[in-house]
C-alpha positions as CSV (number, residue, x, y, z in Angstrom):
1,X,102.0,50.5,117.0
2,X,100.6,50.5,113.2
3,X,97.7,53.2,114.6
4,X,100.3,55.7,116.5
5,X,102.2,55.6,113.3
6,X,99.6,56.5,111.6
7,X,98.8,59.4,114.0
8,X,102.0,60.5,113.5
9,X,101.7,60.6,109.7
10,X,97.9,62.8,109.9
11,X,99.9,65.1,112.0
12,X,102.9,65.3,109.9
13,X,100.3,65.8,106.9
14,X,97.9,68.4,108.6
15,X,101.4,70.3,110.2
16,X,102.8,70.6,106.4
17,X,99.4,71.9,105.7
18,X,99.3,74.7,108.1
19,X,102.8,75.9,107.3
20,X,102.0,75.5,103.5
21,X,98.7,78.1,103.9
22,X,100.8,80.0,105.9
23,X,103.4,80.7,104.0
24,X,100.7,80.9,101.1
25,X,99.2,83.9,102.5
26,X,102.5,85.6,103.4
27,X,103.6,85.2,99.8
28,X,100.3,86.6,98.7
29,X,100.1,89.4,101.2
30,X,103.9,90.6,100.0
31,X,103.1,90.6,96.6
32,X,99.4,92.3,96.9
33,X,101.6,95.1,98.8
34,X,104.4,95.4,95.8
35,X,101.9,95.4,93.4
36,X,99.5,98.4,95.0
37,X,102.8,100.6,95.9
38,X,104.5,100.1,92.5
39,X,101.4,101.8,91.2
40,X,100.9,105.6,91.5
41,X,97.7,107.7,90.6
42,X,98.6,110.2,88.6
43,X,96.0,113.0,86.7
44,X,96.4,113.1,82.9
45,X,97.6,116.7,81.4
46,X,96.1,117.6,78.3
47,X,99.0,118.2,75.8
48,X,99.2,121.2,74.0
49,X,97.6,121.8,70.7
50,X,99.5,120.8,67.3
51,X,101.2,118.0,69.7
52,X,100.6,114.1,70.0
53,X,99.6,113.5,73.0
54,X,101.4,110.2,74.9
55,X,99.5,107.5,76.8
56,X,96.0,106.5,76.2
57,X,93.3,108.5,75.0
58,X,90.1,109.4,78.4
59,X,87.3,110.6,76.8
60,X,84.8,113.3,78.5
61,X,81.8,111.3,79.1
62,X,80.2,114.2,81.8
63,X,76.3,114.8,80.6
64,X,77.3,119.0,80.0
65,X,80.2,117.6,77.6
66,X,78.5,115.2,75.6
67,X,75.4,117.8,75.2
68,X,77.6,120.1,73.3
69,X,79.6,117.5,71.2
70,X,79.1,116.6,67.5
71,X,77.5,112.9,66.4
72,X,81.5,113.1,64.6
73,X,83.4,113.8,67.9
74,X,81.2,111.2,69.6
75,X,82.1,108.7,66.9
76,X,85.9,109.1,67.4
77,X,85.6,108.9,70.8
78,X,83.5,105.9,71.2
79,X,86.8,104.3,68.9
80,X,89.2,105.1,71.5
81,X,90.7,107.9,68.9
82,X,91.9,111.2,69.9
83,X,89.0,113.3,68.3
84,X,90.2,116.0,65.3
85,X,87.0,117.2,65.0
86,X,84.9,119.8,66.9
């Protein structure tokens, strides 16, 4: 009897097992699909001149922007400032 208890105990241990990566990946999955829909993309507007602009500051790092901007304006940017000069 001591070996079918024992099968009976690897079978209890591998069931709980199962269930435990099953309800693992459910959790997961659920909160992986919260966590993408609570996002939104949204496109930053520019705020109006004389204004502080809200949220973080993107700079324009295209190659036709950065060709026309000042060592100054590179510097601010490369800070993560808003840039106040031209």
């Amino acid at each position: 009897m001591n070996g079918f208890r024992k099968s009976i105990a690897a079978a209890a241990i591998a069931g709980s097992m199962l269930v435990g990566g099953v309800v693992g990946a459910v959790l997961y999955g659920a909160t992986t699909i919260a966590a993408s829909a609570a996002t939104t993309a949204t496109t930053p507007t520019p705020a109006p001149p004389g204004t502080t602009p809200s949220g973080k500051f993107v700079p324009n790092e295209t190659a036709a922007h950065e060709a026309t901007e000042s060592a100054a304006r590179e510097a601010q940017e490369n800070a993560g400032q808003v840039p106040t000069v031209p």
